[in-house]
Each structure stands twice: as structure tokens, then as C-alpha cells.
N, C-alpha and C positions, 0 to 999 in steps of 0.2 A: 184338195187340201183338207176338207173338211171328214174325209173319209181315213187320211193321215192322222188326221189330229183323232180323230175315234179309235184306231186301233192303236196309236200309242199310250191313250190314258186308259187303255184297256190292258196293256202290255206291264203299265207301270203300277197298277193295281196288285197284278199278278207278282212283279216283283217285291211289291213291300208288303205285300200280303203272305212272303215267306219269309224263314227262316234266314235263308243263307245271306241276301242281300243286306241285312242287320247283321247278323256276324259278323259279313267280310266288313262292315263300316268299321263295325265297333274294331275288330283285329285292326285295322289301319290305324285307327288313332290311337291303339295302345303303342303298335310299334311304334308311330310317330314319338308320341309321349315319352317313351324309355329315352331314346337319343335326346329329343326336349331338354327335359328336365336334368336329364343330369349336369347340362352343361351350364346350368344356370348358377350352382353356387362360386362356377371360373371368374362365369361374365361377372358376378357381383364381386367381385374382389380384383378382379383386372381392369382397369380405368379408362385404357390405353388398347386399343385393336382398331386395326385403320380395316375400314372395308369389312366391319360388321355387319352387314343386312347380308352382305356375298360370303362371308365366312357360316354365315350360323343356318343359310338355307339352302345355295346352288355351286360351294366348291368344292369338289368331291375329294378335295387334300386335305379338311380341314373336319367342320363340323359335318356341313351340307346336308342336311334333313330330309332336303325334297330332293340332292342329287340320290341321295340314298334309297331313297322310295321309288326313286323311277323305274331304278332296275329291278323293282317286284312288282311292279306293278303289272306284269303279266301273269303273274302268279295268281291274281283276283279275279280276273274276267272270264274265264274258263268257266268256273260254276256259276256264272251271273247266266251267258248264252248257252249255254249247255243242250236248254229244253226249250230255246225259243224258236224253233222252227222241228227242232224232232218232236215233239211234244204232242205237236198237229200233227206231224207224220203218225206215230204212235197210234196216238188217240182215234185218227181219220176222222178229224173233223178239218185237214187237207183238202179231202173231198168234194167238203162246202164249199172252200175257197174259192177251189176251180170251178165250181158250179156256179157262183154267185156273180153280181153285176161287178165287185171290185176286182181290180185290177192285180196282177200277181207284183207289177212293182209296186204298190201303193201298200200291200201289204209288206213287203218288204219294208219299205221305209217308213213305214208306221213303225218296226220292231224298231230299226237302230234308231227313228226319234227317240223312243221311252228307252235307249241304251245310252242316246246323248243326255237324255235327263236322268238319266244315274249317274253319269260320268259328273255331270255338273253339281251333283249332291257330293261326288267324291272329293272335286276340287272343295266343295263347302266346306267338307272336314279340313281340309288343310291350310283353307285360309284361316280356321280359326287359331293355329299355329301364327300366321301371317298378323294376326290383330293382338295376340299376346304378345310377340316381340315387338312390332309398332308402338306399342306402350308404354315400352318401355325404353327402346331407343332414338333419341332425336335423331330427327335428318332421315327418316326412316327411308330407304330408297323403295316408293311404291312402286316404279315403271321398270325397273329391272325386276323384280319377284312377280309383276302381272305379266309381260312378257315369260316367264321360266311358267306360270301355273297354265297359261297357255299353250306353252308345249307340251304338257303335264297333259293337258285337254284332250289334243290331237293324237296324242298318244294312243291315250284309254280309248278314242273314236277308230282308231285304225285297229286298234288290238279286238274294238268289239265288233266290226265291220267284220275281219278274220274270223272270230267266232260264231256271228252266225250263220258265215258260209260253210262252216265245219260243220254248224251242227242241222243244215238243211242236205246232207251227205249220206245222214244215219237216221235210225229210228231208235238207236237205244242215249239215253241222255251220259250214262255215264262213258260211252265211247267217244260224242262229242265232247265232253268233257277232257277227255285223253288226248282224243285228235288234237282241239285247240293249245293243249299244253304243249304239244311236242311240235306246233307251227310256230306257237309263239316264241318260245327257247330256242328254235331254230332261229329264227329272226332278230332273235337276242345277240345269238351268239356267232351267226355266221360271217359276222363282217370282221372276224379275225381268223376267218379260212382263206388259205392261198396269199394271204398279204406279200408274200415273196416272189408268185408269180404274176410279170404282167399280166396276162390274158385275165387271168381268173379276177385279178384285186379290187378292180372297179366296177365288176358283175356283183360281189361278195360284199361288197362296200356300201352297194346303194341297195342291196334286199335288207341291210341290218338297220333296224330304225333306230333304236336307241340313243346312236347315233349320230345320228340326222338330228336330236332335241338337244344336242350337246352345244353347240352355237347360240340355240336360243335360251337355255337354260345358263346360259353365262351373258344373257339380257342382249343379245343381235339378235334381233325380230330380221327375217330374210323371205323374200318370195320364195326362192329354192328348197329352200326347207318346209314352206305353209304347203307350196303346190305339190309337194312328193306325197304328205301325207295326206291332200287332197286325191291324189293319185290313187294312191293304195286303197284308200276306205271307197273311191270308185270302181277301182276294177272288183274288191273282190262283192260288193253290193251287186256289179252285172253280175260277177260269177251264179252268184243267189239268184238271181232274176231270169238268167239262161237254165240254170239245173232246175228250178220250179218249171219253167215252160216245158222244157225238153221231158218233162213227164209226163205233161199234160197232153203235145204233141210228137206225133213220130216223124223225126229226123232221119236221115243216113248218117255213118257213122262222120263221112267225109262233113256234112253241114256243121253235126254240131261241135268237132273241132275245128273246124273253120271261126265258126262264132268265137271259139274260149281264144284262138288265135288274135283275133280284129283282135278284141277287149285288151290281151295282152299287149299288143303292137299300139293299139291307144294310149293305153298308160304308161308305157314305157317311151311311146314319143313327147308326150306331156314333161315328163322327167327329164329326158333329154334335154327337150328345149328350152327349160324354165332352168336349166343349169346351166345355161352358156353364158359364162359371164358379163357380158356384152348386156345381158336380160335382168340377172339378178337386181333386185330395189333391196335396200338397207335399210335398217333404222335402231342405233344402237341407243338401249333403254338405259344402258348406266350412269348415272351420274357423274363421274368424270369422263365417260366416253372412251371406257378401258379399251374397248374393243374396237375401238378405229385409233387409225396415227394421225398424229397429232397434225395440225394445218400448215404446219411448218416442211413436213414430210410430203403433205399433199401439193404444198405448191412446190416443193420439189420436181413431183413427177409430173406436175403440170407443164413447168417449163421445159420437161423434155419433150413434151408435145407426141405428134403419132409414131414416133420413131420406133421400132420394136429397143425393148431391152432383154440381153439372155443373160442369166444366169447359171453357168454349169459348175456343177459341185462335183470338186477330185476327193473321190473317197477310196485312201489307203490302205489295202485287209491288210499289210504286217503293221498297222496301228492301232492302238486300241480307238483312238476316233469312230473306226469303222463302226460298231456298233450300236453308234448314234446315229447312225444314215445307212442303216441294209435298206434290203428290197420291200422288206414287209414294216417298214418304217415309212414307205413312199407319202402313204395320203397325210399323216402327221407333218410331214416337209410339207404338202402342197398348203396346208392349213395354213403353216408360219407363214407363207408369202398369201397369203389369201386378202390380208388388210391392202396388202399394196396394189395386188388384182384386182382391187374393188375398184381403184383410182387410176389405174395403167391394165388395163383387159392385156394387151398385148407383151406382158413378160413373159420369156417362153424359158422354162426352166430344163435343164437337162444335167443328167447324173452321170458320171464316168468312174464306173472301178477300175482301179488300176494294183498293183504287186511292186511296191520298189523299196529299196534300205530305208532305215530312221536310223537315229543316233542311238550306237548301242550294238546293231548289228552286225559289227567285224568281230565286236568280242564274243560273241552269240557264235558266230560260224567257228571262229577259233575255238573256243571251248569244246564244241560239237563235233569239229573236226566235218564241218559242211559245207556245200559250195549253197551260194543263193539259191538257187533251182532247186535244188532238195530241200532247206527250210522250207522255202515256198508249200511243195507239197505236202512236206509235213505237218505244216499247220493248214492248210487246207481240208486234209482229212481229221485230223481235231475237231476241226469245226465246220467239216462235210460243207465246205463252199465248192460252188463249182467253176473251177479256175478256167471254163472256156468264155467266161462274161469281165473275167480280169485282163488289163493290157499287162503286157510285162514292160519292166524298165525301161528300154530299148523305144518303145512302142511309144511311152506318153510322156516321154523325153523327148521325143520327136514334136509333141502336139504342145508344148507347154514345157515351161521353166518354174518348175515346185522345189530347188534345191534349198531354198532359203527359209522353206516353211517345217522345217522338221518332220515332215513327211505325215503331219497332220492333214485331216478334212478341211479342205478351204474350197472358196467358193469364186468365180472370178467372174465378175463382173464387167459388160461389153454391149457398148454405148455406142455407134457412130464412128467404130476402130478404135473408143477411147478402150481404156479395163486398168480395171484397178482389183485388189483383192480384198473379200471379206472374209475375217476369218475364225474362227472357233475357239474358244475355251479351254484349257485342262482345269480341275482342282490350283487351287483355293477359290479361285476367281467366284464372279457371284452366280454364271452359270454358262454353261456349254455355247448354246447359240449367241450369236450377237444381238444385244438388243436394237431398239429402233433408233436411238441416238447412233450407234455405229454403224448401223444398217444407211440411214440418213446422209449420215460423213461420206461412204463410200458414191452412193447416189450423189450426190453434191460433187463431187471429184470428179465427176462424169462429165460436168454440163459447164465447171470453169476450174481457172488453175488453182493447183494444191496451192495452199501456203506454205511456206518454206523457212524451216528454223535452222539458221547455222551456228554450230557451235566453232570459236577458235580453239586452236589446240596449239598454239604458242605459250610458251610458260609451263609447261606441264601442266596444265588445264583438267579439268575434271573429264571422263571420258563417257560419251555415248554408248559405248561397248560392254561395258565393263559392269560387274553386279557387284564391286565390291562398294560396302559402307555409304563412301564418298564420293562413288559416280553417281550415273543421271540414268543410268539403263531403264530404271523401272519409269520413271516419266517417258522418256523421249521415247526410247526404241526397242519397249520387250515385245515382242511379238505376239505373246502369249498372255498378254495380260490384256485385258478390254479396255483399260482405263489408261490406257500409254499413248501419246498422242499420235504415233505411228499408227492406231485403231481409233482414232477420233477423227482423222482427215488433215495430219499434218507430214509432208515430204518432211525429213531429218537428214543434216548432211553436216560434215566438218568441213575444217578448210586451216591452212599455217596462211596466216598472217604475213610471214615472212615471207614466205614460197610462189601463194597466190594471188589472186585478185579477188575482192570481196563482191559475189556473184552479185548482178543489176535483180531489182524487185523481189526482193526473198523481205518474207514477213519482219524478222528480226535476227539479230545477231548478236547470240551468248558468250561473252567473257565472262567462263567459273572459276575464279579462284588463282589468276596468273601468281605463280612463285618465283620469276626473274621478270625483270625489267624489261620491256619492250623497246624494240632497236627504233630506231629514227625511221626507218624504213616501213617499219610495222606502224606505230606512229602515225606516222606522216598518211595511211591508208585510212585508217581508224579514224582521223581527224576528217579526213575526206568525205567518208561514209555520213559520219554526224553532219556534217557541211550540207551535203545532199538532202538530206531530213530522214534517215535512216534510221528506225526503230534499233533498239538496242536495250541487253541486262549488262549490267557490269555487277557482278557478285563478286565481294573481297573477304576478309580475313583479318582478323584482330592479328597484329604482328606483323602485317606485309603493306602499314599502309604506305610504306615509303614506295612500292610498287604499286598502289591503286590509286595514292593520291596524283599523281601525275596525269594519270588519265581521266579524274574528275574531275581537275581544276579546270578545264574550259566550260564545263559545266554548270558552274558553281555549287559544285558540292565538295565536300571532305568528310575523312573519316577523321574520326579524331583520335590520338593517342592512350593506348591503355585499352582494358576489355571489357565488354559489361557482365557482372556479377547479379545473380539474383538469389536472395536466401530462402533455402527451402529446408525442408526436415526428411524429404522424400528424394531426391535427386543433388548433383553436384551443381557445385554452385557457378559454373559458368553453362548449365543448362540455363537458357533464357528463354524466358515463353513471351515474347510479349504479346498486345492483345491487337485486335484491328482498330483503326484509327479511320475517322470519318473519309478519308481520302480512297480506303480502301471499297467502301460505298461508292461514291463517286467514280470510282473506275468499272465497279463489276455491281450494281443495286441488287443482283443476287446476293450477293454475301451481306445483305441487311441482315438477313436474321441473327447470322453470326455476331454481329456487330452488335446487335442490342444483348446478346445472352454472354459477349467479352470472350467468347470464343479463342483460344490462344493458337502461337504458331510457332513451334517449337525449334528454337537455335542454339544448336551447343558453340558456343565460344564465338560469340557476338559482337561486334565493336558502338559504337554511336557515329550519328552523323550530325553533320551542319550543314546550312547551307543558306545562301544569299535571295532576296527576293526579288533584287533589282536587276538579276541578267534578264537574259533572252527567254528564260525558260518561266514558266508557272509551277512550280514545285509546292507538292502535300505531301505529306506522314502519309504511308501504308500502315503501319507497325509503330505500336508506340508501347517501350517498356514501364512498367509498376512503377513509380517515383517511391513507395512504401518498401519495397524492398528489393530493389535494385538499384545499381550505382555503378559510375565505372573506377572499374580497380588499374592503378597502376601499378608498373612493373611485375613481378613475376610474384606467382601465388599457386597454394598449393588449391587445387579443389575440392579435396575431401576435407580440409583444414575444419573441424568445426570453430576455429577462434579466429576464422575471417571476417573482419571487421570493418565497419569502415574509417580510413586513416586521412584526416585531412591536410595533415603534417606532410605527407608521402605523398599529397596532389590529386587527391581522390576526390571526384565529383558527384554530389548528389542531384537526382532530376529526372524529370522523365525524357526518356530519348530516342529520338526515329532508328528503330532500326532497317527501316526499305523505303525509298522515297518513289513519287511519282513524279516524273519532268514532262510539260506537254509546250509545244510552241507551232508555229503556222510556218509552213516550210513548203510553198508552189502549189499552194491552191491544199495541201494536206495537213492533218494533224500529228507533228512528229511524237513517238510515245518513250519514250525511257523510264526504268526502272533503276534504281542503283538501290543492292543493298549489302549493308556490313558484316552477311554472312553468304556462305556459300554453301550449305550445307541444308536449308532448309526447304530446299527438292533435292535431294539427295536420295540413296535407292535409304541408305538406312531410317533415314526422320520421317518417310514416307511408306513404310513397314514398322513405325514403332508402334506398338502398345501398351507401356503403361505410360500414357500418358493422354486426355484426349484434344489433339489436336486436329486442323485444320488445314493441314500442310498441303494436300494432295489436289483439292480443289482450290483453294490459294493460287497455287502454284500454277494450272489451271487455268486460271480465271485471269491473272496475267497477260498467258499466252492469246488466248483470245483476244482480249484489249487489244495487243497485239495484232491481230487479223482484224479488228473494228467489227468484234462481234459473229465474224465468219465461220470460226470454228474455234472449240466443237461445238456441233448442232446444238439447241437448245429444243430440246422437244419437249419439256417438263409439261406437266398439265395439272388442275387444281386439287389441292388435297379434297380430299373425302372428309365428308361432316359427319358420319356415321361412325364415331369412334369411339362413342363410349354409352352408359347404360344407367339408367336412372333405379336400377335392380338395388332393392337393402335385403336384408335378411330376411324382414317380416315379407316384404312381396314377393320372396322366392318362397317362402314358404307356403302362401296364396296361390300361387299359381300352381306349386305340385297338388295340393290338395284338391282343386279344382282339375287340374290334366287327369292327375292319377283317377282321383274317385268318383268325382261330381259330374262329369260331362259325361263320361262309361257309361257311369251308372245311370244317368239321364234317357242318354241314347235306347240303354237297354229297357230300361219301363217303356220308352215310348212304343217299341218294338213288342216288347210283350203285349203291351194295352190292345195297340192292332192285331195281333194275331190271335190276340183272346175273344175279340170283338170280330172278327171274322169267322171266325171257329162258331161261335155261336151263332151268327148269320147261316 
């Protein structure tokens, strides 16, 4: 060791007794500095940025300073090793070596010690990045940016491992210099060759490092990734230690690739096996712990126990889907499921292309004057796919029923013979894959029964179908939206009242909006259901309550006569906003926040309720309207009217008024839940797509249905906001700091570096 520790403070002499090692520092911290600084007069004027330590250092979509540096960082180590082993070749003072009592690995690993203490002078420069923003941001996240400086480490240690095996190859320094550039840019760049073909993807995948620091560099510290580039800076250190021997002594040609085989077959089994999921150790350094799912998830897959679960994902090529899930998109797929491989080893995922119609493709062939089979081909050769890895219609029609998905990318999930589907994104939505709340839902549908929302459709009732204004599509059952309870883990079903029987154990049952009267018949079911302790919405209508007060009064509740008005300067005055009411707490404690900031919930043409305290039931206010400027208007009024007033002649009420009530009572061992309220309209697809106004409707609405399942769904996977959201930056200390980045430290650096080399020189 002690003969280690000699030839590297001998190695490290030589490096900062030149030139270039001060350069390349000083070049790092200028580029660092350029990105730095500029960013700093945003931060001082922007107050507000969640998950500022990850935005300003390690997310390559945003600022990312250090994700940016990473990928040059091969650009610097080339001229550091260059001449750390040609240099002895050159000179032959080689010669010595092999003559001498040390050992040809100890010389070895004497160089890349004094290359690991350059590395760690490199990281120096960069934390002094890390302690200027610390300064300035509270909550500063230190264990995610030590985990990211650390792969930052291993990096530069594999890259300078590589280097001086290149340059123990040559005798001229400027060729290893060349060599290691074109290994390292090789190694850069290869893990986006072949991504389309099996064979080649995961050969091409695991030679590309960069890579491999992309997990830890977004704060997952992983064995899999420490032991690869343990791996690499091993094999190619034998490589060096074999090629110095095998000069010293004479081999056949058969020995000495025998030897560079073992070394490869070593390290490559090392990799192998420290990546079998089964083996990988985690430890996720963020602050909220962005990069595992949340506990709620884990005890998910816990309760499935050792069961396999598969996942196979139908990707459509006459969709545009397709494009999110090719072949050479494979290991990005394997990553998204990797959180949940952490917690369930045994999900086995598989992908199926398939060729069949979307909506749109009769008029496509009609216009073309084409039969499917010739699209087919034709867009094949467009986009040169090779239609012998596609099934045709015929084929995956046979294996699976996708007629209902628009012939988008969905994923079906298959549990124990259960399967339920998860499904994907178009535009607007907030993004293509499902997140882990719907990822969750799906999982959770697997291992007990959906809950079951039936809507009646007696009365001409508002419709599950239907996207116009005043239906429910965009809640209940769009398919295409992430946030529809159909992709949250809710079965959606109607039913007539009149016709049917109101299905045993379904979560709840929606009456939206009935506009005739219900028969005795109807009735008489309805009453039966409540009798049972039967969860239920009754949503009515200012105008109809001669049709809704029938059905509340065993309730005790009523709507009252007349509409509620509210005066604004910006909207019609039977828009009603009103606000949340502590009941609306009490049912969902998520919606506290809302509640304290009066949050509104937007209802065009709203009625008032009353209601008794001395039934069967416990009744609270969800919804309670402005008493300052709302009231209920009776008889007929125009909306735009600006000289709508309030008339107490004409029977008009001032007050504040429930407009959505909460009913709870004990019904065989259970907590019966109803809702009644005096609009119908405010989960509607329209009030639930409004914009100018901002409301709350969608989660509201929401947060209900859940109540409804006692919390079941949808999943809650929320996790704790991020402290790191804002910056103690003013003007005078941005300007401190550029002065110092820009001029002071450089220029620091650079006297320090001149001073030694001047002081050498004259030695």
C-alpha cells in the first residue's frame, strides 16, 4: 500500500505541476459558471419553483448544471491520462519498472489512485456550485445532489480507468489522447445503437455509461449501477495489468487472449448478476422520495404476494400511440415499471404489435380508394416498419378484445385470471403514460372488487355517453382522459329504474337531474335501496323541484322554491360559485386546503336547500353560497339583466344557503353516505372543462365519489410537498455571486496554478 501511496503523490505532482490539469479545471468552472449565473436573476424574481435543488442541478429538462456537465465530461479526461503510462513507454523508464521490486499492478494502481484524486479535486469544483446554491436556498436537498456528485465520481473513475488503458497501448501521448476520445464517445453514444433490435439493445445499453448515472443522478443510489461501474474501472485496470505483463513476458497468442477473455467474462458476470432484480439494494436520496411509489402502492403489491403479475402492452402501428412504445423505446418502458420491480421482482412484461382500424379509417380507405391491406403497406413503407413482427387484425382479435379502446396503446393487466386495462393518454391530458395513482387503481382492481357507480337513466337523466355540456362523460367514462373515474378504478354502469332491478353492492347510485316524475314503481325501488343503507347522489334543478322534492322528503331534505342569484360584474347572475363549507372537510380532510383559501365550486342555475335535524339522518353543508351577494330570486328573471335586484315584495330571500348537503346514518353494522344537491350541473363535462373561472369542481366531484367507496378509490398516493421552493437571492447577492463565479474564483484558480508552475520551473 505504501508503495501505492508513493507512486500516486508522485503521479499527482506531475499532474498539477502541468499546464493542462489547471486548464481543464479552470474550463469546467467557467462552463459551469455560464449556465450558473445566468439563471440566477429568474431565481431572484421567481418565488415560487417546487423542487429547486432538482431543477437548478440534476433535471436535464430544466436548468440541470451537473446533468449538463456530465455529458462532457468525457471530453476532459483524455488529456489528463494521455501520457500516464505512454510517457514511461516513451521515455523507457518502463524498463525500470519491470526491473524493479514493484509490482506492475501496484504501479498501476498507484496511476488511477492520483487519477481518483483529480477526480475528487473535479467534484471540489463543483460543489463549490453546490454551496453557492445552499445559500441561498432553504430546505437545501443535500442527499440527492451527494448521491448525483457521486455518480459524477464513478464516472470520471471509469472514464480515467479507460484512459489509462488506452494510453498503456501507445507510445505516442497525443494518440492516446485520440484513442481515449473515440472510446469514450463511443461509450457515450453507443447505448442509442440498435435500440430497435432485440439481440443488439441490452449489449448497446449496458456498454453506455452515461446512462447507467442517469437513476443516480436523479438521487436512486442503486447496487446495480455502483457495481457496473465498479465493473468497468475493474476490467479495464486488469486490461493494463495484463498488457504491461504480457511485455514483460512471452505468452502464445492463444494465453494471452484467453486472459483478456476470463477478465471480460468476469466483469460481465459481475454486471449480470448485480442486475438481477431479486439482488439490486435501493436507497432513494430525495427528499420526498420522488423516485419510489408511494407506501400505499407498495402495500399494494405486497398483498399480492409471490403471484407473478404480467403486463402486456398492445401497441397499434396505424396509431399514432405507436410511437411512444417502438422497439428502440424498449428500456425507457422497462424503467417506468422499474419502481414497481423494486417491490414485485416477478412482473413480467411483454409487448405485442399488432395492424388493425382506429376511428377515421373507413373514410381514409374511401377517400384512397384502398382496401386495409394496402394502407397497411403503405404506411409501413413510410415509416420502413417491418410488418413480419406486426399481427394483423384477424390475429389479435383472436387473442384480446381492444375494440372499445380506439385502437390506442393500452396495457392489460393479469393477476390470477383477474385483468383489468391500463391505459394511455392523448393531448390535452397532463401526459401520455399513466401515472402511479392510476397505475395503483388498476393494481388494486386486481386483488378486490371494482366499486361500482350506477347512474339512473329514468327521467331523461343526464348521460354517461354523451360529451355534450350537461352530461357526466368527462367524470364517469371518457376513456381518454386520466382523471375519469373509469382510469381511477371505478366499474360505470346505468340502469332504468323502471325496467330494472337496482344491482346488490354497487358503491353508489346517481339520480342527475330527473325531468318527469317517477312512477310508483320506480319509487317504490328507490325507497327500497335507501331502506337497505344504500349510498346515493340525488342532483336536482332549480325548476323541477316539484319532481326532486318527492324523492327527498323521506330524507329530510327539500329544495326550496325559486333560484339562487349571485351578482357579479364578470359572469351571469345565475352562475353560482359557492364556497366549501366545513362539512365538505369532514367528508374528504383533503379538501382543507381548499377550504381555508374559500375555494369555489361553480353552479350555473342553482336552487337552496333545507333541511331537518331531527330525522334518521346527520346532515352538513358541503356548499355554502356568499350571503353578500347572493339570494334566492323568485320567479322568472332575466340573467343578463343588469337591474336584477333583490325584490322582497316578489318573495325573494336573502341568506346564505347549502347548496349540496351531506346525509350519514348507521344502517347494519355500515355508514350509509348520501349526497343531495340543488344542482346538477357541477360535474358536468361543461363546468368541469371551464376556464374562466377557477374552480374546484373536478376534485370536489371526485372526492364525493370516493366517500362513497370509504376512501377506496381513487388511490391516494400524494406524498409531501417539497420545502425547496424558493430563494433567499436579491439583487445585491446575485450580483455577489456573478462577480465571485465569473472573476474571483478563475482568476484564483489561475494564480494558484501559475504560482506552481513558476515554482516548478525554477526547481
Amino acid at each position: 500500500m505504501k508503495k501505492i501511496i508513493q507512486i500516486a503523490r508522485l503521479e499527482l505532482s506531475l499532474l498539477f505541476y502541468s499546464p493542462i490539469a489547471w486548464l481543464l479545471m479552470i474550463v469546467l468552472f467557467v462552463q459551469m459558471s455560464v449556465d450558473f449565473t445566468a439563471v440566477l436573476p429568474q431565481l431572484e424574481k421567481s418565488k415560487d419553483i417546487f423542487f429547486l435543488t432538482e431543477k437548478l442541478f440534476t433535471d436535464p429538462h430544466s436548468i440541470g448544471i451537473l446533468a449538463k456537465i456530465l455529458n462532457s465530461l468525457y471530453l476532459y479526461i483524455p488529456l489528463i491520462t494521455m501520457g500516464i503510462i505512454s510517457r514511461e513507454t516513451s521515455s523507457g523508464s518502463i524498463k525500470l519498472l519491470y526491473s524493479s521490486p514493484v509490482k506492475l499492478s501496484q504501479v498501476v494502481y498507484g496511476k488511477f489512485a492520483a487519477m481518483m484524486a483529480y477526480n475528487l479535486v473535479i467534484i471540489g469544483v463543483i460543489s463549490l456550485f453546490v454551496l453557492a446554491a445552499a445559500t441561498f436556498i432553504p430546505h437545501f436537498d443535500y442527499p440527492h445532489i451527494l448521491v448525483a456528485m457521486f455518480a459524477a465520481f464513478l464516472l470520471l473513475s471509469a472514464y480515467s480507468a479507460i484512459g489509462i488503458f488506452v494510453s498503456s497501448l501507445t507510445t505516442y501521448q497525443a494518440v492516446a489522447a485520440i484513442g481515449t476520445f473515440v472510446v469514450l464517445a463511443f461509450m457515450n453514444y453507443i447505448g442509442t445503437v440498435g435500440q430497435g433490435i432485440d439481440v443488439v439493445r441490452d449489449l448497446t445499453y449496458s456498454l453506455s455509461m452515461p446512462s447507467r448515472a442517469a437513476s443516480m443522478l436523479a438521487g436512486l443510489l442503486n447496487t446495480r449501477d455502483v457495481l457496473y461501474y465498479l465493473a468497468i474501472i475493474g476490467m479495464f485496470l486488469a486490461f493494463t495489468i495484463t498488457k504491461l505483463e504480457l511485455e514483460r513476458v512471452s505468452k502464445s497468442v492463444f494465453q494471452q487472449v484467453f486472459r483478456y477473455v476470463l477478465i471480460v467474462l468476469i466483469g460481465l458476470s459481475i454486471t449480470y448478476v448485480s442486475s438481477r432484480q431479486t439482488v439490486i439494494a435501493y436507497y432513494d436520496a430525495t427528499a420526498t422520495k420522488g423516485n419510489t411509489i408511494t407506501k400505499t402502492s407498495q402495500e399494494i403489491l405486497q398483498k399480492m404476494g409471490d403471484e407473478p403479475l404480467e403486463v402486456t402492452e398492445y401497441i397499434n402501428g396505424m396509431e399514432g400511440s405507436y410511437w411512444q412504445s417502438t422497439p428502440s423505446q424498449r428500456i425507457a418502458d422497462i424503467a417506468r415499471w422499474e419502481p414497481y420491480l423494486r417491490f414485485k421482482p416477478n412482473i413480467k412484461l411483454k409487448w405485442v404489435y399488432y395492424n388493425d382500424t382506429i376511428p377515421g379509417t373507413a373514410a381514409i380507405l374511401a377517400e384512397n380508394k384502398k382496401t386495409f391491406e394496402e394502407l397497411v403497406v403503405r404506411m409501413a413503407q413510410l415509416q420502413k416498419l417491418n410488418l413480419r413482427k406486426f399481427l394483423k387484425p384477424e390475429e389479435i382479435r383472436k387473442q384480446i378484445d381492444l375494440s372499445g379502446e380506439n385502437g390506442r396503446l393500452v396495457m392489460q393487466l393479469k393477476y390470477k385470471g383477474q385483468t383489468t386495462f391500463l391505459r394511455t393518454f392523448p393531448p390535452p391530458d397532463a401526459g401520455f403514460w399513466p401515472r402511479e395513482e392510476i397505475k395503483a387503481a388498476a393494481l388494486k382492481r386486481l386483488i378486490q372488487t371494482a366499486p361500482k357507480i350506477v347512474f339512473a337513466t329514468d327521467g331523461y337523466q343526464r348521460s354517461i355517453d354523451k360529451l355534450g355540456e350537461r352530461n357526466y362523460r368527462a367524470l364517469t367514462n371518457e376513456k381518454l382522459t386520466s382523471s375519469s373515474m373509469i382510469n381511477q378504478g371505478f366499474d360505470i354502469d346505468s340502469i332504468s329504474l323502471e325496467r330494472g332491478e337496482i344491482p346488490a353492492n354497487i358503491a353508489a347510485l346517481v339520480i342527475g337531474d330527473p325531468k318527469v316524475a317517477f312512477s310508483t314503481v320506480a319509487k317504490a325501488k328507490l325507497e327500497k335501496y335507501i331502506a337497505g343503507g344504500g349510498n346515493l347522489i340525488i342532483a336536482g334543478e332549480p325548476g323541477k323541484q316539484s319532481i326532486v322534492n318527492p324523492l327527498l322528503t323521506p330524507l329530510g331534505v327539500r329544495m326550496l322554491d325559486g333560484t339562487v342569484v349571485q351578482r357579479s360584474k364578470e359572469y351571469a347572475f345565475d352562475l353560482v360559485a359557492p364556497i366549501l363549507a366545513p362539512g365538505s372537510v369532514a367528508m374528504a380532510p383533503a379538501l382543507q386546503p381548499f377550504f381555508q383559501q374559500k375555494v369555489v365550486v361553480s353552479m350555473p342555475g342553482a336552487g337552496a336547500l333545507s333541511y331537518e335535524d331531527t330525522g334518521a339522518f346527520a346532515i352538513h353543508p358541503l356548499l355554502m353560497t356568499d350571503e353578500q351577494s347572493s339570494w334566492i330570486k323568485m320567479g322568472k328573471f332575466k340573467v343578463d339583466s343588469a337591474a336584477l335586484t333583490f325584490d322582497a315584495k316578489a318573495g325573494d330571500q336573502k341568506g346564505s344557503f347549502p347548496t349540496a348537503l351531506m346525509l350519514t346514518r348507521q344502517v347494519k353494522n355500515k355508514e350509509q353516505r348520501i349526497v343531495v344537491a340543488s344542482d346538477a350541473d357541477f360535474f358536468s363535462n361543461g363546468e368541469l372543462t371551464r376556464g374562466n373561472m377557477g374552480t374546484v369542481n373536478r376534485y370536489f366531484a371526485m372526492k364525493i365519489f370516493n366517500w362513497f367507496t370509504y376512501g377506496e378509490f381513487p388511490v391516494e398516493v400524494s406524498r409531501p410537498q417539497p420545502k425547496d421552493n424558493n430563494t433567499t437571492l436579491t439583487k445585491a447577492s446575485v450580483k455577489i455571486i456573478q462577480v465571485l463565479y465569473y472573476g474571483v474564483i478563475p482568476g484564483a484558480m489561475f494564480l494558484i496554478g501559475m504560482v506552481l508552475l513558476i515554482r516548478r520551473k525554477r526547481k
